[in-house]
C-alpha positions in Angstrom: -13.6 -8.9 -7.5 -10.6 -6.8 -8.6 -7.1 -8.8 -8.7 -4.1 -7.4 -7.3 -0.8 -7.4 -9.4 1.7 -7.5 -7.1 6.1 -6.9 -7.0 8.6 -6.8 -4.1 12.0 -6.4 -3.5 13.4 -7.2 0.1 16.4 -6.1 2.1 16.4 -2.8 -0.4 19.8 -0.8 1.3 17.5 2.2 1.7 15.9 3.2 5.1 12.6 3.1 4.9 11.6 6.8 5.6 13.6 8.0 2.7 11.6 5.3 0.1 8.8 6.6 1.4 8.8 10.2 0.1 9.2 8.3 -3.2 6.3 6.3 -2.7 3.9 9.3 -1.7 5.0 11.0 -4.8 3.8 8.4 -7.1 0.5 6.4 -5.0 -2.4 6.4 -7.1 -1.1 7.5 -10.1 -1.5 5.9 -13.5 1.5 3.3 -13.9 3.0 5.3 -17.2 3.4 8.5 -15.3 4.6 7.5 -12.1 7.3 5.9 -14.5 8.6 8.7 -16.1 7.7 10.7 -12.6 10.6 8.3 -10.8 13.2 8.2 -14.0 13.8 12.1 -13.6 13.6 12.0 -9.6 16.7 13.1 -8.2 16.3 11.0 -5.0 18.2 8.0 -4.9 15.6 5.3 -3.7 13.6 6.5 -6.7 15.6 3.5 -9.0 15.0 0.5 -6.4 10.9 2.2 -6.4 11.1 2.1 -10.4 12.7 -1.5 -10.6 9.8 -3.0 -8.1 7.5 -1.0 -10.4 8.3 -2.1 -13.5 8.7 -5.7 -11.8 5.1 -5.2 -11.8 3.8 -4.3 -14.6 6.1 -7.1 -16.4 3.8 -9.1 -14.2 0.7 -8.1 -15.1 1.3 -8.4 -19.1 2.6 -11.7 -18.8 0.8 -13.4 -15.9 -2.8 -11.7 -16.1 -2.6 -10.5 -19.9 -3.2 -6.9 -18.8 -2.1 -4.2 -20.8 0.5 -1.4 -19.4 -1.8 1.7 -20.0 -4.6 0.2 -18.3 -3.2 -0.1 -14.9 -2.8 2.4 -11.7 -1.1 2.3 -8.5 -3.4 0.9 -6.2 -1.2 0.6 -3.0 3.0 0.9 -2.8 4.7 0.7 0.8 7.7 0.8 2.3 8.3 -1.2 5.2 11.5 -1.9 7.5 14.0 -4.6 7.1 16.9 -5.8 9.4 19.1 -2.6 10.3 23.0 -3.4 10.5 24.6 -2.2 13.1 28.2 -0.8 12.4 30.9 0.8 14.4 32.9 3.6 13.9 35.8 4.0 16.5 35.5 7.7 17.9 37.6 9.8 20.0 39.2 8.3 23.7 38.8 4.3 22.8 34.8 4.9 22.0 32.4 3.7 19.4 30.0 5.3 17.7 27.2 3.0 16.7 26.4 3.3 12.8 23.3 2.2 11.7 23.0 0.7 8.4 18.5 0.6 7.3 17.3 -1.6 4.7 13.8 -1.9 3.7 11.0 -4.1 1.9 9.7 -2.7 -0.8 5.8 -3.8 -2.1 4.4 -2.5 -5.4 0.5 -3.6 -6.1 -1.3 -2.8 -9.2 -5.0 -2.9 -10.3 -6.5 -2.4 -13.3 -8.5 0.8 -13.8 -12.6 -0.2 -14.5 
């Protein structure tokens, strides 16, 4: 049975959708080249996506004695967290609702056979 390496980081001030184009760019790639993929990615949730990544691998030398060239992406997702809700006064005594989106981040790892 394969073992799953696992990272996360919660409550990431990101929405969701946008750390998702991150994710899709890197999902099932080898760990080394998704890492330099997201260190020249212009996109802002690409740092939180590398810190959760490298999270991982850190976790896989030193928990499991994997090495870092031997592992792959095996399944990254971005799900939603609490969304803050913020008001912005507008014209004629109204509100306008601002919404603030935060997300979970999950990074897991497996070694490549």
């Amino acid at each position: 049975m394969e073992t799953n390496i696992q990272a996360n980081a919660q409550f990431v001030p990101q929405s969701a959708q946008k750390v998702r184009m991150v994710a899709d760019m890197i999902r099932g790639k080898h760990v080394i080249e998704a890492q330099n993929l997201l260190k020249f990615t212009p996109n802002s949730a690409a740092r939180p996506v590398l810190k959760v990544l490298n999270s991982a691998m850190a976790n896989a030398e030193e928990n499991f004695g994997v090495s870092r060239d031997d592992l792959y992406i095996f399944r990254i997702m971005a799900d939603e967290a609490p969304t803050r809700k913020w008001r912005k006064f507008g014209a004629r005594g109204r509100f306008k609702p601002w919404l603030r989106r935060s997300s979970h981040i999950t990074v897991i790892l497996r070694e490549v056979e």
